[in-house]
N, C-alpha and C positions, 0 to 999 in steps of 0.2 A: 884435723883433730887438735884440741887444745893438746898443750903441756900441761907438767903438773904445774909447774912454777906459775904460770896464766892460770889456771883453772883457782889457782888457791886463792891466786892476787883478786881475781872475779869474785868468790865469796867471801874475800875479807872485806871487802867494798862493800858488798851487799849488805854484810853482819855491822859494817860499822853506820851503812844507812837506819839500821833496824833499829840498834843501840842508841841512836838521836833520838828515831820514834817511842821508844821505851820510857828512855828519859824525859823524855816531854809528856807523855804519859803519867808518870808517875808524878811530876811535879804539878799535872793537875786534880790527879788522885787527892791528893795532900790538902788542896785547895777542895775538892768536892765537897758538898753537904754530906754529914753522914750517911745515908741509905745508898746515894752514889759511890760514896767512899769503897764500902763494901764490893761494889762491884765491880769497880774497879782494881782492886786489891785481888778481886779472882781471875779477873782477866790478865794482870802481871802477872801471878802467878803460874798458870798456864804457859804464858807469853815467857817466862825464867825457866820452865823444864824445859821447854824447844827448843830456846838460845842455846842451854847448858849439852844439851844433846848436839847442834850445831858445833857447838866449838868442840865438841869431843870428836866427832867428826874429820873436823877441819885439822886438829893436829894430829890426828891418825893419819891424815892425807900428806902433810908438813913432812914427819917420819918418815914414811913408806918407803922402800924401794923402787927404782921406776921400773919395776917388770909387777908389780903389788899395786901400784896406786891406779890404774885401770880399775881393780875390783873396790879398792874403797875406794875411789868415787860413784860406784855406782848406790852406795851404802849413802855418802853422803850426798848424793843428789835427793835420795828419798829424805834426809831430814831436814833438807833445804826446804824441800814442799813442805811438807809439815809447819814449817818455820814460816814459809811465806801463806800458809794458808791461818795459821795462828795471827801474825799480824794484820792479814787482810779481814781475818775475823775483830780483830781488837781496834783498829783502824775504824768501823764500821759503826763500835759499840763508841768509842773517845771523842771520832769528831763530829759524830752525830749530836751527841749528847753532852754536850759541852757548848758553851755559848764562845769558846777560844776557837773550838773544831769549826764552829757554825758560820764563821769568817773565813773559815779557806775554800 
């Protein structure tokens, strides 16, 4: 079984892989045709309650006691899924549909 120290160091990794994807995201939101634009601006949106929930999470886990951080992380693994199903949903909608996306 992981530690908490490994376990956190794991989803900060992961959060700061996601936050590249966001960002790059967003910077082509900016870029989009308006009707895009739109749609993109709901799928950040989305994609910013998840993160914001993620890192609430994660410093829950940060603090905890280690006889405590057993039960939130079980807390936070569920909003990791969330989080990874959020950006594999936006992931889906950005590099589909983007002539930037349509190159990788």
């Amino acid at each position: 079984m992981m530690t908490r120290d490994e376990y956190v160091a794991k989803l900060k990794s992961q959060l700061d892989r996601w936050n590249a994807d966001v960002t790059r995201w967003e910077t082509e939101a900016k870029s989009a045709q308006a009707d895009m634009g739109k749609h993109y601006a709901k799928q950040l949106e989305i994609l910013r309650a998840q993160r914001e929930k993620a890192l609430y999470n994660l410093k829950l886990l940060q603090g905890a006691s280690a006889t405590a951080w057993g039960e939130l992380a079980k807390g936070a693994d569920e909003a990791w899924e969330r989080m990874r199903e959020a950006i594999a949903q936006a992931r889906t909608h950005f590099e589909a549909e983007t002539p930037v996306g349509k190159r990788h």
